[in-house]
C-alpha positions, 0 to 999 in steps of 0.5 A, a space after each residue: 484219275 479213273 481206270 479203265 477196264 481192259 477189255 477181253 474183245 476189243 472193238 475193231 476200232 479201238 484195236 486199230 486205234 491202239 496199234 496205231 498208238 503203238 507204232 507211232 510211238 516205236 521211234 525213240 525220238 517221238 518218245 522223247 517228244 511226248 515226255 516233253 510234251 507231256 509236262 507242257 506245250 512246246 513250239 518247234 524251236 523250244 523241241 529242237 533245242 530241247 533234243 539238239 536236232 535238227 527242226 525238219 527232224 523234228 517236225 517230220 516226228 511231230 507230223 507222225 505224231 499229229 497224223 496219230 492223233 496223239 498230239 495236237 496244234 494251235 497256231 498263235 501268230 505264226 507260231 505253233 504250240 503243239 501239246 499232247 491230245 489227251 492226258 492218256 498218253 502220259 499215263 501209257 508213258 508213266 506205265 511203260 517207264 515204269 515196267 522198262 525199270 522194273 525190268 532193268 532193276 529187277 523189281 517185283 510187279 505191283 500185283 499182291 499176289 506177285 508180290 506173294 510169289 516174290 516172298 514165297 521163293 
């Protein structure tokens, strides 16, 4: 997968963008809703009985969600699938589950120089 740089002085948008991302995924709900969106698509009663909540629940996440532009539609019939809109989401998720661990854990950063720090104390 490519990485991308961080940028020093983000554009306006892309600033905006991210904190929009941020608080859209500031809900524990919608969190869950994106790690099982992020293994495949879903329809809305597949997303209720995963979660074991109510369907005007979860739909009034997933609508969040959608006006974030991080998870997408298509209609089939008159079902619904959504799915994540981008592999990108995933990856924050993996990241921010990651560091959640480390944390919790009490692991050292992935970094060679913390890793260096970690030894030397």
């Amino acid at each position: 997968m490519r990485h991308h740089d961080l940028p020093e002085r983000p554009h306006p948008d892309d600033l905006s963008r991210v904190v929009g991302v941020f608080k859209a995924l500031s809900d524990a709900t919608r969190v869950r809703l994106v790690l099982l969106l992020s293994r495949h698509e879903h329809g809305v009663g597949e997303l209720v009985a995963a979660l074991g909540l109510p369907q005007s629940t979860v739909s009034r996440h997933l609508a969040i969600l959608r006006t974030a532009d991080l998870v997408s539609a298509q209609r089939q019939g008159t079902a619904v699938r959504y799915r994540l809109s981008d592999t990108h989401l995933g990856e924050l998720l993996r990241q921010a589950f990651s560091h959640a661990e480390h944390r919790r854990l009490g692991l050292a950063d992935h970094r060679p120089q913390a890793k260096a720090n970690a030894r030397g104390r």
